[in-house]
C-alpha positions in Angstrom: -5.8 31.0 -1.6 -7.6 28.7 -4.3 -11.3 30.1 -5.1 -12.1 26.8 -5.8 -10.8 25.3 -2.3 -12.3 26.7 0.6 -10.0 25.7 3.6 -11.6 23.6 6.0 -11.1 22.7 9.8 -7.1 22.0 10.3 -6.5 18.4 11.4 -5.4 19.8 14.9 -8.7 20.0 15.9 -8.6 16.2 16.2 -6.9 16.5 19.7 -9.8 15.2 22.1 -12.6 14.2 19.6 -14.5 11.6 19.9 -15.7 10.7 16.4 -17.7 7.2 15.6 -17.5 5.2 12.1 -20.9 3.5 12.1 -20.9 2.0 15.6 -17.1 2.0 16.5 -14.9 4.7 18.1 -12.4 5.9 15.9 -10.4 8.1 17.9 -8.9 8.3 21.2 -11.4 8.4 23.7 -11.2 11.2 25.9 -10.5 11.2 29.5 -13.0 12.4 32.0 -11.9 13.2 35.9 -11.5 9.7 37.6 -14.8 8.3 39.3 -14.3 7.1 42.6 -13.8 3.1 42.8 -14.4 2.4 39.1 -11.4 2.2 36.7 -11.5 4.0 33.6 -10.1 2.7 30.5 -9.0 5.0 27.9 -8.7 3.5 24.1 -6.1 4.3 22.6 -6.8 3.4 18.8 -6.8 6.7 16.7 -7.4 6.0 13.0 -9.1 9.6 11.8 -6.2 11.9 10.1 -8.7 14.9 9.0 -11.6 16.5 10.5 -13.8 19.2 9.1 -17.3 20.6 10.8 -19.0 17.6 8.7 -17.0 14.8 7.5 -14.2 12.9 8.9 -10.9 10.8 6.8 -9.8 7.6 8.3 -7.6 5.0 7.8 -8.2 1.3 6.9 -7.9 -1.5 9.2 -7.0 -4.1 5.8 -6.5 -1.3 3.0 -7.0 -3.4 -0.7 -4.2 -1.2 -1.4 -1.2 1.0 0.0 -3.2 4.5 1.0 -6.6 2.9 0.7 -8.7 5.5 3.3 -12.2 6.2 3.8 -14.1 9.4 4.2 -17.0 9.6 6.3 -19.9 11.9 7.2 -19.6 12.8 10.9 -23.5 12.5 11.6 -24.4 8.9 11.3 -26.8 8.5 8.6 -26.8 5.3 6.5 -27.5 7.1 2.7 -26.3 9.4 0.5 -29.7 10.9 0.2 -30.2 11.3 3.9 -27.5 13.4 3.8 -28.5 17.5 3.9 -26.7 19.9 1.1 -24.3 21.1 3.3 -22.9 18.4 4.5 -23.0 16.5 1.0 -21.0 19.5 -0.2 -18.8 18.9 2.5 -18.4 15.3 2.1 -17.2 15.3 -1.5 -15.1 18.2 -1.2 -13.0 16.4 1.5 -13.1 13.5 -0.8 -11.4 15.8 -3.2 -8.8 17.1 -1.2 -8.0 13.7 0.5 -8.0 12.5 -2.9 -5.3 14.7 -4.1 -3.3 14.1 -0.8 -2.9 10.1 -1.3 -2.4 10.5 -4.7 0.9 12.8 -4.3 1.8 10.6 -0.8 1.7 7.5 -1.8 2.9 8.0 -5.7 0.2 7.2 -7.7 -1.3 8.5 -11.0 -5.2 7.6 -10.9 -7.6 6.7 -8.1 -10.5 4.4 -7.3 -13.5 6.5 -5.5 -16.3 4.5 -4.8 -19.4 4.7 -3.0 -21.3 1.5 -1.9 -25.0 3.1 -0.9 -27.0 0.9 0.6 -26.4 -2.7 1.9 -27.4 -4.0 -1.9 -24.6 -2.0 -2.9 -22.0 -4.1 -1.1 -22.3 -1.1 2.2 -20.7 -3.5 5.2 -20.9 -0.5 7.5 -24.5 1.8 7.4 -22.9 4.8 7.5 -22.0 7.3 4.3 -18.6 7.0 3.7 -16.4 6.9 0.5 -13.2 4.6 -0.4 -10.6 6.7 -1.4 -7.8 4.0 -3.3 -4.8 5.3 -5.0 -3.8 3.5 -7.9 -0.5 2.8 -10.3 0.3 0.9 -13.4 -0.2 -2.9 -13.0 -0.5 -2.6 -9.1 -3.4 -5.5 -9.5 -2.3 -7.6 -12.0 -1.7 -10.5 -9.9 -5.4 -10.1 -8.6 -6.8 -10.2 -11.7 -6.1 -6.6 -13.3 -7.4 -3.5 -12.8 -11.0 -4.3 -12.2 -10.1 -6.8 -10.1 -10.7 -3.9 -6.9 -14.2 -3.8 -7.7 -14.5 -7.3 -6.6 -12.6 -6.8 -3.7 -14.5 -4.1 -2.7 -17.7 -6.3 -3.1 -16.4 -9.1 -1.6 -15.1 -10.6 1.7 -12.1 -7.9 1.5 -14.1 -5.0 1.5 -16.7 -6.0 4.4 -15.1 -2.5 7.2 -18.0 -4.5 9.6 -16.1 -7.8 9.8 -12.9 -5.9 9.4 -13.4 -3.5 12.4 -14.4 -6.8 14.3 -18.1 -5.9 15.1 -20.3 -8.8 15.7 -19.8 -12.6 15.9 -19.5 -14.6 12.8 -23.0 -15.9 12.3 -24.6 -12.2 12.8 -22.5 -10.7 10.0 -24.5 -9.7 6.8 -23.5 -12.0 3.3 -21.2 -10.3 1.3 -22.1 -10.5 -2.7 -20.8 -13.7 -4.3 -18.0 -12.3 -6.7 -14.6 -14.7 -7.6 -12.3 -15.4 -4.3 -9.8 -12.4 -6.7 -7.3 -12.2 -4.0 -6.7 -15.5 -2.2 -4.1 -14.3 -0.5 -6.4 -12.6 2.0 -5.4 -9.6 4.3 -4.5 -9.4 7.9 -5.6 -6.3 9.8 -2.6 -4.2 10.6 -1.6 -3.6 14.0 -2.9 -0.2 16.4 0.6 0.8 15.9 0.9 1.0 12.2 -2.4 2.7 11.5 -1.8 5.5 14.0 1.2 5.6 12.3 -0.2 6.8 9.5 -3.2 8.6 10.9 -0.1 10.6 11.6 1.5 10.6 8.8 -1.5 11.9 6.9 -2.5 14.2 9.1 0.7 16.2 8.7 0.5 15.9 5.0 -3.2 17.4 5.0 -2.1 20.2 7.4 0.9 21.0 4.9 -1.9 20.9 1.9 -4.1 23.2 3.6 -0.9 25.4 4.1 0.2 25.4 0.6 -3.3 26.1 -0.3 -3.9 29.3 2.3 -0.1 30.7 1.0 
C-alpha cells in the first residue's frame, strides 16, 4: 500500500446514494416502499463513478474533451474557502487519483485541472468542484491551440448550469465574453452514454484502488 495514497471509500458504495451536484440529482434516486394512490417515479440518470466520505467524481453532460470529469465536494458549499480541512484534503486528493485514472484511460500525457471559484471566476454551478480534462498533443488545434480550453471553459461551453438544463433561458447567469473558439458547439450526450461511462470509470477506479491496496 502507497504511504502517500490512503485508500478511500470503494466506488461500490455508490449503490443507493443519493448524491446532488449543486441543485441536481446525480445518481439514481432511490426507491422508497410504494405510497398508496401516488406513482412514484424513479430517475434513472447516474453520472457519479467514485464516491469517498467527502467528495464525489462525475461525469460530463458536454465534456470539452474525451474524459473531461468533474470532482465535487459532497456537502454543497459554493467556495473553496468554505470548505473545512478535511474535506479540502479530501477533495484534492480525489482530484489526484481521478486525475491519474483518466490520464492512463483515456491515453493522454498531461491534464487541465482547473477550478473556477466564484461566479467571477466563470463558476456556472455554486458548488466546489474541479474539471478534471485529459489532454494529448495537438488535441485543440482546430480550436485555437492549447489554450484554447481556457476559453471554453469560460465560455458558453463550460456553463454545467445551462448544460445540466437548470433554469429557462433568460434566468441563466452571463457567461464571460471570450472568442466563440469552438463554433462547432457540443450536444449533450445521451443518459445512455454517460452511464456508460459512469461505468466504465467506476471499474477502472476500483481496479486502481486494488492495485494500490496489493
Amino acid at each position: 500500500m502507497s504511504v502517500r495514497d490512503p485508500v478511500p471509500a470503494m466506488s461500490a458504495a455508490l449503490k443507493g446514494a443519493q448524491i446532488y451536484f449543486g441543485p441536481f440529482l446525480v445518481t439514481s434516486q432511490v426507491k422508497y416502499p410504494p405510497i398508496p394512490h401516488r406513482k412514484i417515479i424513479s430517475l434513472t440518470v447516474h453520472k457519479v463513478f467514485h464516491l469517498t466520505p467527502l467528495s464525489f467524481a462525475l461525469v460530463n453532460l458536454k465534456p470539452i474533451l474525451p474524459g473531461h470529469v468533474l470532482v465535487s465536494s459532497r456537502r454543497r458549499v459554493p467556495r473553496v474557502a468554505d470548505l473545512t480541512a478535511a474535506e479540502t484534503s479530501d477533495l484534492f486528493l480525489t482530484v489526484q487519483r481521478v486525475g491519474r485514472m483518466v490520464e492512463r484511460v483515456y491515453g493522454a500525457s498531461s491534464l487541465n485541472i482547473a477550478v473556477q471559484d466564484g461566479p467571477e471566476a466563470g463558476q456556472s454551478v455554486a458548488h466546489v468542484h474541479a474539471h478534471i480534462i485529459p489532454r494529448k498533443r495537438a488535441d485543440l488545434d482546430h480550436r485555437g491551440g492549447i489554450d484554447a480550453v481556457y476559453h471554453l471553459l469560460d465560455g458558453e461551453e463550460g456553463d454545467l448550469r445551462r448544460a445540466f438544463g437548470e433554469g429557462k433561458e433568460g434566468e441563466r447567469r452571463p457567461r464571460a465574453k471570450f472568442p466563440a473558439v469552438d463554433n462547432e458547439g457540443r450536444s449533450p450526450r445521451s443518459m445512455e452514454e454517460m452511464e456508460a461511462e459512469a461505468e466504465m470509470l467506476a471499474r477502472e477506479m476500483e481496479r486502481m484502488e486494488r492495485e494500490i491496496v496489493g
